[in-house]
C-alpha positions in Angstrom: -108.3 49.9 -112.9 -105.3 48.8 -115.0 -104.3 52.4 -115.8 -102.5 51.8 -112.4 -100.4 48.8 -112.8 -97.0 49.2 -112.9 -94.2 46.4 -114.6 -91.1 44.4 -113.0 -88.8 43.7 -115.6 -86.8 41.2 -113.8 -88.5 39.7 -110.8 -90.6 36.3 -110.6 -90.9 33.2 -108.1 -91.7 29.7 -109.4 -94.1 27.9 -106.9 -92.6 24.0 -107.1 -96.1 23.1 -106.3 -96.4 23.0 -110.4 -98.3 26.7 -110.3 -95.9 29.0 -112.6 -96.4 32.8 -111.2 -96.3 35.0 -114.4 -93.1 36.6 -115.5 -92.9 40.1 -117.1 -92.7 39.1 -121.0 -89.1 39.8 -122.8 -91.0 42.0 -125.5 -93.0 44.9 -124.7 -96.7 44.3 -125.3 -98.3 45.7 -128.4 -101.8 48.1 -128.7 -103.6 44.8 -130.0 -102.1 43.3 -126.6 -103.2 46.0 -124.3 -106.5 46.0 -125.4 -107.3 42.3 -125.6 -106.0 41.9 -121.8 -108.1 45.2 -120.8 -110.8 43.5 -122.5 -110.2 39.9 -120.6 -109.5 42.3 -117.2 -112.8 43.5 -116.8 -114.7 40.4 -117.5 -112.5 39.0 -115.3 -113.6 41.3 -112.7 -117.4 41.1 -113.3 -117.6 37.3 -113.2 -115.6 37.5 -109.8 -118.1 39.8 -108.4 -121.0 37.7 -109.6 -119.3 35.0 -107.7 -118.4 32.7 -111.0 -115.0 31.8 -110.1 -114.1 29.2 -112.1 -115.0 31.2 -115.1 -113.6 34.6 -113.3 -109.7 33.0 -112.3 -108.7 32.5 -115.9 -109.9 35.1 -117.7 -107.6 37.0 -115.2 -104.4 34.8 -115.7 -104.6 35.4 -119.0 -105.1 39.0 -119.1 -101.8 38.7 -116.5 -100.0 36.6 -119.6 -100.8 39.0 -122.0 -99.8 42.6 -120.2 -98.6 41.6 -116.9 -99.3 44.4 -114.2 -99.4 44.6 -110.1 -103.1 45.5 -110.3 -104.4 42.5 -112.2 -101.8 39.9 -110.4 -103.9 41.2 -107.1 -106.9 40.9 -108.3 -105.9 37.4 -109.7 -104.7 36.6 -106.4 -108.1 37.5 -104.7 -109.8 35.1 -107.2 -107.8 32.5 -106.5 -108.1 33.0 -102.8 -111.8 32.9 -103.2 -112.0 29.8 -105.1 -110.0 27.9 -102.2 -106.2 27.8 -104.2 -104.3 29.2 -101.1 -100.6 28.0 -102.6 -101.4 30.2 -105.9 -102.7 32.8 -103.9 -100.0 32.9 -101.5 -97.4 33.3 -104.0 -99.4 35.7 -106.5 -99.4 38.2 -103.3 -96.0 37.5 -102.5 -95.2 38.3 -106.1 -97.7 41.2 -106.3 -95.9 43.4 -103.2 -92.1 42.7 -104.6 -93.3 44.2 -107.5 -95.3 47.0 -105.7 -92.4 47.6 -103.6 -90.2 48.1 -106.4 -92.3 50.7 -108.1 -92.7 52.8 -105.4 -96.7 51.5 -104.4 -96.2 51.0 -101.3 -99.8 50.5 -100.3 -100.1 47.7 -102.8 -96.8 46.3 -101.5 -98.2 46.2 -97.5 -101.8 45.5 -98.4 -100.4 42.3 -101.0 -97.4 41.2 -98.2 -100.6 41.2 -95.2 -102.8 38.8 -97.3 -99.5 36.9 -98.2 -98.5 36.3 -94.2 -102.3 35.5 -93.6 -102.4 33.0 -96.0 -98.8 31.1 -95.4 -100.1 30.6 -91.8 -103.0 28.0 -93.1 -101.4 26.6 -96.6 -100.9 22.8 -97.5 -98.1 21.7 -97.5 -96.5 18.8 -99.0 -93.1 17.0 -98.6 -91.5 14.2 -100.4 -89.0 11.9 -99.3 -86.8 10.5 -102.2 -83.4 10.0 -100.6 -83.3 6.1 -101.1 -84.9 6.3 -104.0 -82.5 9.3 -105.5 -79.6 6.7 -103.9 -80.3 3.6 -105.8 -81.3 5.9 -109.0 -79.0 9.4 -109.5 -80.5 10.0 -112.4 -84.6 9.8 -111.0 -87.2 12.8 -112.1 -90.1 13.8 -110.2 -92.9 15.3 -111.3 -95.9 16.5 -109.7 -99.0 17.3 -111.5 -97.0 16.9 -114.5 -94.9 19.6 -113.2 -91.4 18.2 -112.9 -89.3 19.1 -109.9 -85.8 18.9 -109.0 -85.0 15.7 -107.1 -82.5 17.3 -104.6 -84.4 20.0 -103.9 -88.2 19.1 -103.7 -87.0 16.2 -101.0 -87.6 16.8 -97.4 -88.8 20.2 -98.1 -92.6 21.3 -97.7 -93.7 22.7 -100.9 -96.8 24.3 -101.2 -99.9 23.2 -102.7 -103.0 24.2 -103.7 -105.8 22.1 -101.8 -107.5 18.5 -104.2 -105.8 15.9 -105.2 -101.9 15.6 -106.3 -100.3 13.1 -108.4 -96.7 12.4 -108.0 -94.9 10.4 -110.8 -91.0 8.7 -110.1 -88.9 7.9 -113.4 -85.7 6.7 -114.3 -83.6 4.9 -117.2 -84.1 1.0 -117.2 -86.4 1.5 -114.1 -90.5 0.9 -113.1 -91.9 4.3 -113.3 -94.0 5.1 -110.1 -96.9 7.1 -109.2 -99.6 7.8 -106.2 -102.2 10.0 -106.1 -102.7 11.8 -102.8 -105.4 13.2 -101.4 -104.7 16.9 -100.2 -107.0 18.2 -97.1 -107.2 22.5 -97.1 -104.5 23.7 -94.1 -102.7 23.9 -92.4 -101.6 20.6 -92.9 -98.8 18.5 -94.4 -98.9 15.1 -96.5 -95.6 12.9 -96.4 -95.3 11.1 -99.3 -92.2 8.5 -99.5 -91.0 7.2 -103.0 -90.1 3.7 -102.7 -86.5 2.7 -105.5 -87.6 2.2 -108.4 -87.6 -1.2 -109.4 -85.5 -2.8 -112.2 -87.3 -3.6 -115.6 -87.8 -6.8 -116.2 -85.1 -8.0 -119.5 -86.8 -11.3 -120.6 -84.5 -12.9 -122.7 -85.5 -14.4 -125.9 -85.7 -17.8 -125.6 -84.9 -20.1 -129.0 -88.1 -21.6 -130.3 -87.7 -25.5 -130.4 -87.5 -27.0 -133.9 -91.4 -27.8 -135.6 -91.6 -31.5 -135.4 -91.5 -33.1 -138.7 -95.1 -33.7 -140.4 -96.4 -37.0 -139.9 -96.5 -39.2 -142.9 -99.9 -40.2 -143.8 -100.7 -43.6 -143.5 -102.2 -45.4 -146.8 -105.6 -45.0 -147.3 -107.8 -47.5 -146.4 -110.8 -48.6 -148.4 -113.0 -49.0 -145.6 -112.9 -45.7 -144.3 -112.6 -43.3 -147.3 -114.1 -45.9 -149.6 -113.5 -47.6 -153.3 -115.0 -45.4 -155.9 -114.1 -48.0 -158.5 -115.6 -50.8 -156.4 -119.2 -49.1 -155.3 -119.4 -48.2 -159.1 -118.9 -52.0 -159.8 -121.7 -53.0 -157.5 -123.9 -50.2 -159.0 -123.4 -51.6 -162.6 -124.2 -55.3 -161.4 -127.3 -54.0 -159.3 -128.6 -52.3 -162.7 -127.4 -55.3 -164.8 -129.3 -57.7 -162.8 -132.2 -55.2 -162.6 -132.0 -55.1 -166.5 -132.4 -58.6 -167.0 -135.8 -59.3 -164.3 -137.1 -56.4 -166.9 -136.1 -58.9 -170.2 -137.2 -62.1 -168.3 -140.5 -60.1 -167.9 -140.5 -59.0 -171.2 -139.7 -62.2 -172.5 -142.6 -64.4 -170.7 -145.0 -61.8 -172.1 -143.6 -62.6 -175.5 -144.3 -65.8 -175.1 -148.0 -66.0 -174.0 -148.8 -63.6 -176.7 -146.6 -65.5 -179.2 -149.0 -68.7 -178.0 -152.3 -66.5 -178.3 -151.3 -65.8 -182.0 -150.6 -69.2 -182.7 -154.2 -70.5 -181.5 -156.0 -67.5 -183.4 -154.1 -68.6 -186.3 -154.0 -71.8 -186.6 -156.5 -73.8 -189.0 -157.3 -70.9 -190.6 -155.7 -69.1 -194.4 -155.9 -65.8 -192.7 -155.6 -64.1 -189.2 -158.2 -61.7 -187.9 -157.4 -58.3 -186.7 -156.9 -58.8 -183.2 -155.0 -61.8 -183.9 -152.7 -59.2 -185.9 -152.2 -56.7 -183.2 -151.3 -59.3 -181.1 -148.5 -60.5 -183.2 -147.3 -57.2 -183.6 -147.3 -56.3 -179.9 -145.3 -59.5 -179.4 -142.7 -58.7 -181.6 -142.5 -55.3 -179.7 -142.4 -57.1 -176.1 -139.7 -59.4 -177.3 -137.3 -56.8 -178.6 -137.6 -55.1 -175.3 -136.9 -58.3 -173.9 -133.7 -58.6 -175.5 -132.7 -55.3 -175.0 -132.9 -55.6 -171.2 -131.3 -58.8 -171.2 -128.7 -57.6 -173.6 -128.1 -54.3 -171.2 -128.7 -56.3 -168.1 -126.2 -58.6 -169.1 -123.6 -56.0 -170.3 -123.6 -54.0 -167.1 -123.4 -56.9 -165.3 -120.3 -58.1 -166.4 -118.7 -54.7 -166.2 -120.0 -54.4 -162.3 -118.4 -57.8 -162.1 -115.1 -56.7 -163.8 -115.1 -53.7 -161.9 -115.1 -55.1 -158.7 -112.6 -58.1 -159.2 -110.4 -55.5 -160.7 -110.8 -52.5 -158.2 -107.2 -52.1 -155.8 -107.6 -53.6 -152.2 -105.5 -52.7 -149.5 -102.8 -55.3 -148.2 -105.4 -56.5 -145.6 -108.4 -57.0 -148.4 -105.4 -58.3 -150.0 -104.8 -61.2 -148.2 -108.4 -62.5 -147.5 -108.1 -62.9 -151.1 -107.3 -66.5 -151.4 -107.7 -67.4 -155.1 -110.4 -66.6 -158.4 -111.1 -69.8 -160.0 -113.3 -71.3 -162.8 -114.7 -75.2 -162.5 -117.0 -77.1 -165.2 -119.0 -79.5 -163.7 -121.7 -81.6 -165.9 -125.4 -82.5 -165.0 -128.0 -84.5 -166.1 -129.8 -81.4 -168.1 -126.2 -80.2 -169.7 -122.9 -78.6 -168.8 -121.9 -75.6 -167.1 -118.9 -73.1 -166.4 -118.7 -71.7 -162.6 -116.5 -68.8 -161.7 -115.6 -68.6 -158.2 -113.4 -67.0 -155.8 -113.2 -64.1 -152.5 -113.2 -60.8 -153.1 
């Protein structure tokens, strides 16, 4: 029970294996304290019984946190013993019979020092070898476990450890930082691990960007490729003028055999019959139609045509352009104006 333990108020051992045995705390612990590590104390010892370790182990170091006492830093060791940690065990006993021994329970002290020897005789060890790497870096931590050890101290020398894995971590201004994890086999055995020097960081100098090349002037459009808006839109107006007069020609030859029909109906006669009428007036209708689509026809035409003479060429279109010229010439059924040219 913990109406047993007795306090230390000055001794402790730091294992450098990263496994911090539990110091008496500065302040004395209050009612609230007592209670809550009582409380954490005999669940502690319950789940240890039942063989729950894992759940056993720190309900016990924190009950030793709260009120540290000899009684529940042996039966903490015990736990830990059980659940294969043989370096926190080892030094938990070792702990457990200084601080026996120095309040007078001297069967706490022999039965925690027994287990302590039995248990040094079979612990892991592990030893580090830094001295070249200390050499080319003074200024080098270790840490092991996230633990960090003193550089001088923790090389050559076999620290124990509990039995798993181990990772040991090498750092140092304007070095590599290094780390290997290790494999630790239950003891008695020992794992050498050698840390190599650090090697130099890598300073990449910043190398000036060239200059951006200047941007490539754009060569002048041609009108083949990206095309002659003014140009097509020529050749659509003289594709809808010439379509505009076929439309008037048509219109115009109906005209004219109706026009005849009219005239036959008509003629000889003081008056014209109905259908002689209509005719006339369906005529007059088919030749304004005609004239319109010549009119049109001939108007879009000669925009389409002005259009395209006028559109801009590039310097090659340019110079297949050889001259635009206009020639009379006279034949036996009249005269006539011809415009010419290339384009």
């Amino acid at each position: 029970m913990r109406s047993l333990r007795a306090r230390h108020a000055g001794a402790w051992l730091a294992l450098l294996c990263g496994t911090s045995l539990t110091s008496p705390l500065l302040a004395q612990p209050t009612a609230a304290d007592k209670a809550l590590a009582e409380g954490l104390f005999q669940d502690g010892k319950k789940l240890m019984d039942e063989g729950k370790l894992q759940e056993a182990c720190p309900k016990l170091a924190e009950s030793q946190r709260v009120d540290p006492t000899v009684g529940t830093l042996l039966n903490l060791a015990v736990c830990h013993e059980k659940e294969g940690k043989t370096a926190s065990a080892w030094a938990e006993f070792t702990e457990a019979s200084s601080l026996a021994a120095s309040a007078g329970q001297q069967d706490r002290a022999q039965f925690a020092a027994k287990r302590a020897s039995e248990l040094e005789a079979r612990l892991t060890r592990l030893v580090l070898d830094a001295a070249q790497a200390t050499q080319a870096a003074p200024a080098m931590t270790i840490t092991l476990n996230g633990k960090e050890l003193s550089a001088t101290a923790a090389t050559g020398s076999g620290i124990p450890v509990d039995p798993g894995t181990a990772t040991v971590e090498a750092k140092a201004p304007g070095k590599q930082p290094w780390s290997q994890r290790v494999t630790l086999d239950p003891g008695p055995s020992t794992t050498r691990v050698t840390i190599p020097p650090l090697a130099d960081v890598a300073v990449q100098e910043a190398k000036a960007a060239p200059p951006a090349p200047p941007p490539a002037r754009p060569e002048a459009a041609k009108p083949e490729a990206t095309g002659n808006p003014m140009r097509a839109l020529g050749f659509v107006a003289g594709g809808v003028g010439i379509a505009g007069i076929g439309v008037g020609a048509v219109f115009g030859v109906l005209t004219i055999q109706k026009a005849g029909d009219v005239e036959e109906g008509c003629s000889g006669s003081f008056r014209c019959s109905h259908a002689d009428v209509e005719a006339n007036e369906s005529a007059r209708t088919t030749a304004m139609v005609s004239n319109i689509a010549v009119g049109a026809g001939l108007v879009c035409l000669g925009a389409g045509l002005a259009m395209v003479l006028m559109s801009p060429r590039s310097p090659e279109q340019a110079a297949t352009v050889e001259r635009v010229w206009v020639a009379p010439s006279v034949a036996s059924d009249g005269g006539r104006v011809v415009l010419g040219g290339h384009w």
